[in-house]
Each structure stands twice: as structure tokens, then as C-alpha cells.
C-alpha positions in Angstrom: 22.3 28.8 16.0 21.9 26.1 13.5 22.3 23.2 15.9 18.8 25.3 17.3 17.1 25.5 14.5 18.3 21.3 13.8 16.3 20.8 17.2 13.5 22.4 16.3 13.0 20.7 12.9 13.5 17.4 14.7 10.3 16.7 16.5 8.1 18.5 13.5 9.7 15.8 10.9 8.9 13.4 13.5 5.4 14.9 13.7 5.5 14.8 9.8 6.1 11.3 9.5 3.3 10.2 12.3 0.7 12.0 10.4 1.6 10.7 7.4 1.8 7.2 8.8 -1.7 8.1 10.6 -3.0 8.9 6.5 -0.9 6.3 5.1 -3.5 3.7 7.3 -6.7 5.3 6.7 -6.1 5.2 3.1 -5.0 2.0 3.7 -7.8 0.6 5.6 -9.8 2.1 2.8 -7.6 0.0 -0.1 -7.6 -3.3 2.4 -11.6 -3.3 2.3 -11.9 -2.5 -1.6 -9.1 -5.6 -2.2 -11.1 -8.1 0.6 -14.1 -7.7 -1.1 -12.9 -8.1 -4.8 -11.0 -11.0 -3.5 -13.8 -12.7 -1.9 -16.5 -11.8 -4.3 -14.0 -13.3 -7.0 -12.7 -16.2 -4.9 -16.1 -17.3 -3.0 -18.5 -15.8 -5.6 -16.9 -17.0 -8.9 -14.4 -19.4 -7.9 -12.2 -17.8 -9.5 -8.5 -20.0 -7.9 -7.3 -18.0 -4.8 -4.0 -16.5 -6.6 -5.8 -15.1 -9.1 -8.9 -13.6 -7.3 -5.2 -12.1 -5.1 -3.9 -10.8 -8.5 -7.0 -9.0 -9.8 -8.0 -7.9 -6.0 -3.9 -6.4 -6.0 -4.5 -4.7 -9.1 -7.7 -3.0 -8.4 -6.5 -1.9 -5.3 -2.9 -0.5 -7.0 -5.2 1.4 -9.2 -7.1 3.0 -6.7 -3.6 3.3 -4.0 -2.1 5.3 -6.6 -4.9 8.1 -6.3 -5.4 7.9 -2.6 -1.9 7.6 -1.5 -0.7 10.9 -3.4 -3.4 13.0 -2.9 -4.0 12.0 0.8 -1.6 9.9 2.9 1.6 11.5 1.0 0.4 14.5 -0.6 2.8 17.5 0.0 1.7 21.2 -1.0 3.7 23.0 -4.1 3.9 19.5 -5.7 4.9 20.5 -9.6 3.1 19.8 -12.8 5.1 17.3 -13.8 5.0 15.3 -10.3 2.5 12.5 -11.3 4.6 11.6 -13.9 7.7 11.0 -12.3 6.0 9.5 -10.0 4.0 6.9 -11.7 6.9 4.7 -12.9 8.1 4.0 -9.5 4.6 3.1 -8.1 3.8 1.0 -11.2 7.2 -0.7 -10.1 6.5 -1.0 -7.1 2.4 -2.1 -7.8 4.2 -5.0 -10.0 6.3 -6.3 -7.7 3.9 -5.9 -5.1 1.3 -7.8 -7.4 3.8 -10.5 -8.3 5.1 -11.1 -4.8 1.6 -11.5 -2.6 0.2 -14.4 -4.7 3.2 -16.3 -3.3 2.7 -14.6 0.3 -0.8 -16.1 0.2 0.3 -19.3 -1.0 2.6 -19.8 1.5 0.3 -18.7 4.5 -2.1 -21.0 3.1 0.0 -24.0 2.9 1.2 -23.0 6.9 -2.3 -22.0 8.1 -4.8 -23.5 5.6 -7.5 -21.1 6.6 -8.5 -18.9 3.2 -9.0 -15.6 5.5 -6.1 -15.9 8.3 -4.0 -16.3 4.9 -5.5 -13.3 3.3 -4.8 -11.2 6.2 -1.7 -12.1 7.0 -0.7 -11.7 3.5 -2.3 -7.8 3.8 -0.1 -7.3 6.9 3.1 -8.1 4.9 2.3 -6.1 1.9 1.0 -3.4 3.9 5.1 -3.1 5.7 6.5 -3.5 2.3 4.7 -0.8 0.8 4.3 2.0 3.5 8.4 1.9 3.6 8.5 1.9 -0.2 5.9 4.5 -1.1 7.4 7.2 1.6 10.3 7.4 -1.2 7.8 7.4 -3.9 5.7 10.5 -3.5 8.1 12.3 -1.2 
């Protein structure tokens, strides 16, 4: 009977995880806009040097991930009281890391492409991967 009930909960976990993948890219296709623009307002706009504009255009969109990505593409019903807070440390962790590693993504693309927008994209593409994979564990 178990080995049933294990075949049943197979393709709804599956199901899970493709919905939450499916929310996982709208809120990310909502974060990707917010960070383009700050990085191109900042980078374009104010000159402001490419890594840098990457940094502050990271951060702001960290800030806002953190909101959308718990109470949309990961959010789970009975989550406890105390939830956010365990769950902050590992995203700011994460966020960091995240922040520290795509200036050098971007770098790197721009020294192989030396195109300011295939660079920033490509550079999205990566840190979009790393961070779907990551934040599953996160707000799970």
C-alpha cells in the first residue's frame, strides 16, 4: 500500500516543483527588469563604472527577491511565525555571494563579448541557475 501511495505523491511533487519553477520565473522576470533598469539608469545615466552600477542593481534587486520569492514563487501555506527569520540569514548569504560573484560574471563576459548588454544578460542567465537551485533549499 505504501509503494501506492509513493506513486501517487510522485507526479504531484513533480507538479510541485514545475509550478514553483513556473513562479520562481515570473517573479524573476519581474526582479530581472527592476535590476536592468537600475543598472542602466546607473551605468548609462550616471556613469557610474559597470561593476558597480552591477552591485547596487544586485542589491536592489536582493531586497526586493527576498519579498517576492517567499511570498510568491516559494511560499508554502502553515509557514510558522518564526519562518522569516530563519530564513533571512540563508538568503542574505546567499544575496552576498550572489552580489559578490556577478560583478566578476559580468567582467568576464565583457572581456569575452565586449558588448555592455549581451554581458549583462548573460551574467542574469548564470545568476538566475545559481539562485533558483539555492533558494528551493531556502524557503522550503
Amino acid at each position: 500500500m505504501s509503494e501506492g501511495v509513493g506513486a501517487r505523491l510522485t507526479p504531484l511533487l513533480r507538479a510541485v516543483r514545475r509550478a514553483s519553477a513556473a513562479r520562481y520565473a515570473i517573479t524573476g522576470v519581474a526582479l530581472l527588469v527592476l535590476d536592468i533598469c537600475v543598472f542602466f539608469v546607473l551605468a548609462r545615466l550616471f556613469m557610474v563604472p559597470p561593476a558597480a552600477a552591477q552591485l547596487v542593481a544586485r542589491s536592489v534587486g536582493a531586497a526586493a527577491g527576498f519579498f517576492g520569492h517567499k511570498n510568491f514563487s516559494f511560499k508554502k501555506s502553515g509557514d510558522t511565525p518564526g519562518a522569516p527569520l530563519r530564513q533571512v540569514v540563508p538568503y542574505l548569504l546567499l544575496t552576498l555571494t550572489t552580489i559578490g560573484v556577478s560583478p566578476v560574471v559580468l567582467i568576464g563576459l565583457l572581456a569575452l563579448l565586449d558588448n555592455l548588454v549581451a554581458a549583462k544578460l548573460g551574467t542574469e542567465v548564470v545568476m538566475v541557475a545559481l539562485n533558483y537551485f539555492c533558494l528551493r533549499r531556502v524557503f522550503r
